[in-house]
PAZAPA-4460 file (N, C-alpha, C; in steps of 0.05 Angstrom, whole numbers, plus 32768, in hexadecimal, padded with zeros to 4 digits):
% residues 88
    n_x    n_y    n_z   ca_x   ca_y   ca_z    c_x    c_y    c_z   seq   type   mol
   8011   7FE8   8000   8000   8000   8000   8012   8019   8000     1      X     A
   800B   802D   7FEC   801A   8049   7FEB   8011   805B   8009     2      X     A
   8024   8060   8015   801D   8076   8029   8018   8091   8021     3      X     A
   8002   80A4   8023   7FFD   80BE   8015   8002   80C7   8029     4      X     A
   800E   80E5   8024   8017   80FD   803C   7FFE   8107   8035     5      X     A
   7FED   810C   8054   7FDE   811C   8062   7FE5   8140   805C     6      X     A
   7FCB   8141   8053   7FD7   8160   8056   7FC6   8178   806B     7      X     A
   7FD9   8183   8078   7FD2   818E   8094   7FC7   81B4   8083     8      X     A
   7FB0   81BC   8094   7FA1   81DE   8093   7FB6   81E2   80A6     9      X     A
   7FC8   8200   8098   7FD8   820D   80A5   7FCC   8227   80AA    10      X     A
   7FBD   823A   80B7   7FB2   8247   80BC   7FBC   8267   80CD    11      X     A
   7FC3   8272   80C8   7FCC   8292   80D0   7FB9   8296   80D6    12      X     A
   7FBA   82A1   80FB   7FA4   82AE   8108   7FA1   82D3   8101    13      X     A
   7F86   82D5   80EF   7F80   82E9   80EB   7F8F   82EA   80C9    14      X     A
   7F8E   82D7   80C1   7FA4   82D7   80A7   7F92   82C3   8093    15      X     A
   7FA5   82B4   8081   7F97   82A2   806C   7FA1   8287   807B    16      X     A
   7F9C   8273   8066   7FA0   8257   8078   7FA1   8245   8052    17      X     A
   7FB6   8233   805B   7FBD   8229   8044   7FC2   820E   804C    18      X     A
   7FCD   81F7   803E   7FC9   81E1   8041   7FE8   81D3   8042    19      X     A
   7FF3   81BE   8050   8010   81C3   8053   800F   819A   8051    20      X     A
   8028   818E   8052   8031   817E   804B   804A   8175   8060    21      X     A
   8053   8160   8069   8068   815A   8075   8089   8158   8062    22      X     A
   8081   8167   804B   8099   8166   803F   80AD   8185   803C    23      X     A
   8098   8199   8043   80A8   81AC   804E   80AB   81BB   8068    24      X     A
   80BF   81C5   8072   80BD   81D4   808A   809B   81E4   8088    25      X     A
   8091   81F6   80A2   8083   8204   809C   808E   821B   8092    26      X     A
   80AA   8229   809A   80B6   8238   808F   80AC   823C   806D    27      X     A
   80B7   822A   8065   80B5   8228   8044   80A2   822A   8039    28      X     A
   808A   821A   8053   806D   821F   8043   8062   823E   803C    29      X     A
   8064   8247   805F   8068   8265   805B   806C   8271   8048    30      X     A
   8087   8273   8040   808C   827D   8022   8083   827F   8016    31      X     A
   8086   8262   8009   8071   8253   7FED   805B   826A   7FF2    32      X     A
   804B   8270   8005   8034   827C   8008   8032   829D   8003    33      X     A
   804F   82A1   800B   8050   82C2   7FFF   8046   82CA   8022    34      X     A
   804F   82BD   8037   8045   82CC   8056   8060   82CE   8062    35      X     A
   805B   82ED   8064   8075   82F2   806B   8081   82F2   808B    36      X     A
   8099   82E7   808C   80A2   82D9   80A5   80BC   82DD   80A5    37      X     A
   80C6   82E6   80BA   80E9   82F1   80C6   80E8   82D2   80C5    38      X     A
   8111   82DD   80BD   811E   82B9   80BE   813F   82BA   80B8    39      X     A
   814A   82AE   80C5   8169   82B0   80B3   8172   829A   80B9    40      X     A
   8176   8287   80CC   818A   8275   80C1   817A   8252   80B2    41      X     A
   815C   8252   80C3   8153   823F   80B2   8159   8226   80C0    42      X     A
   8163   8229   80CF   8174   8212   80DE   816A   8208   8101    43      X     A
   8157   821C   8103   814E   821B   8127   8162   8226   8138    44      X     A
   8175   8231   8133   8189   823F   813C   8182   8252   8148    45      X     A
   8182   826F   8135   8173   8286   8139   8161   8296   8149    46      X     A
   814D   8289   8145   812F   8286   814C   8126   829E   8144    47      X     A
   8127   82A8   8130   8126   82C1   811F   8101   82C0   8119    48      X     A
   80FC   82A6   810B   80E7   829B   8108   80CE   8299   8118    49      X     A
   80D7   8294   812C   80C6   828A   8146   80A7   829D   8142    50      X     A
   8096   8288   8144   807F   8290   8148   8069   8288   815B    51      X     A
   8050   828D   8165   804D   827E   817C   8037   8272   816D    52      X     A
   8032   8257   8178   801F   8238   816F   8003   8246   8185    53      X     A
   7FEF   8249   8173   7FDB   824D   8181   7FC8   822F   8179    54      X     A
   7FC9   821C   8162   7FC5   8207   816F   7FCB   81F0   8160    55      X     A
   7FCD   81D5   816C   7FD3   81C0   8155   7FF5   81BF   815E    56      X     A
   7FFF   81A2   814B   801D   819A   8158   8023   8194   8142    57      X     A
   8043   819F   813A   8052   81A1   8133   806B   818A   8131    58      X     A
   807F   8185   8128   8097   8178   812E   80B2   8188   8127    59      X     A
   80C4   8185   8135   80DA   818C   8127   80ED   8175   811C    60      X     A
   80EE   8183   8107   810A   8173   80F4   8125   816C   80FB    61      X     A
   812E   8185   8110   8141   8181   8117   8143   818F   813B    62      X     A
   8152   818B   8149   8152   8194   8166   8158   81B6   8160    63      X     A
   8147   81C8   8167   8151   81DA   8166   8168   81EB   8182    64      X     A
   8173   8201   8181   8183   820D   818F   8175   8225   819F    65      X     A
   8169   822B   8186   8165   8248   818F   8150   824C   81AE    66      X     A
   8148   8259   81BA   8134   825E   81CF   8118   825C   81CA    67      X     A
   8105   8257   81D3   80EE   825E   81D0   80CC   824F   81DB    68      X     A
   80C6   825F   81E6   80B0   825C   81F6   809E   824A   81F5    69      X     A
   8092   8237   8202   8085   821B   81F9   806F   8228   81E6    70      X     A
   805E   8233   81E8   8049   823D   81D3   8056   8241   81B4    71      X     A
   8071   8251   81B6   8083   824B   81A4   8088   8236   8189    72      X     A
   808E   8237   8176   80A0   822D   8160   80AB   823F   814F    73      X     A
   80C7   822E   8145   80D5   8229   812C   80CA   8226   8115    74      X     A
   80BB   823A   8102   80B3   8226   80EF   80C8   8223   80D4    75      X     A
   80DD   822A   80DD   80F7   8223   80CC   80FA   8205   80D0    76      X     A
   80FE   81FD   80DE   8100   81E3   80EA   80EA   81C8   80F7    77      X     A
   80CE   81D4   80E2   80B8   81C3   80F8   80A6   81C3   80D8    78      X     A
   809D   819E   80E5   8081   81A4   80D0   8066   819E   80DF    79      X     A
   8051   81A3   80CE   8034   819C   80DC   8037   817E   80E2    80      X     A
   8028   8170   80F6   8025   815E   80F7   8006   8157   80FD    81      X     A
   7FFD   8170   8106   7FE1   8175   80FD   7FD6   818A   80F2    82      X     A
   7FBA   8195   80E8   7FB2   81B1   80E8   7FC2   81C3   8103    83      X     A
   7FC7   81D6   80F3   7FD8   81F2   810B   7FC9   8210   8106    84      X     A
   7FC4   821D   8121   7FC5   8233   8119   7FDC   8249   812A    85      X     A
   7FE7   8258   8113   7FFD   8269   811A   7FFD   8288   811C    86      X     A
   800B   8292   8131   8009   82AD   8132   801A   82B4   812B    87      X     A
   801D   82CB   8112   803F   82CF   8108   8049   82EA   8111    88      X     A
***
């Protein structure tokens, strides 16, 4: 049996909401979307990115470094793992 990737409602509170995939960061989805979002290293380092999760869970890709508040994420470094909604 083929496994199909799920695709997760990525939702900006007070914003648009678009449909996302486990194959890119949310970072990238962002983009792709034309929603604009501070960022520089891309890496969870930074935390340039950081936005706070108002709801739904996330994963990260990789352990990040940078600081940040449990309500908090990386979306340089994180994908949906369910519907999310985000404050940017």
């Amino acid at each position: 049996m083929i496994e199909t990737k799920q695709t997760r409602s990525i939702s900006i509170a007070n914003g648009p909401s678009f449909l996302s995939t486990p194959d890119n960061t949310l970072l990238a989805d962002l983009e792709a979307q034309g929603i604009p979002i501070e960022y520089h290293c891309r890496e969870g380092y930074c935390g340039a990115c950081r936005c706070k999760l108002i709801s739904g869970e996330v994963d990260y890709t990789v352990d990040p470094l940078a600081f940040i508040d449990d309500d908090e994420i990386l979306p340089c470094c994180t994908v949906a793992l369910t519907d999310v909604v985000l404050a940017i």
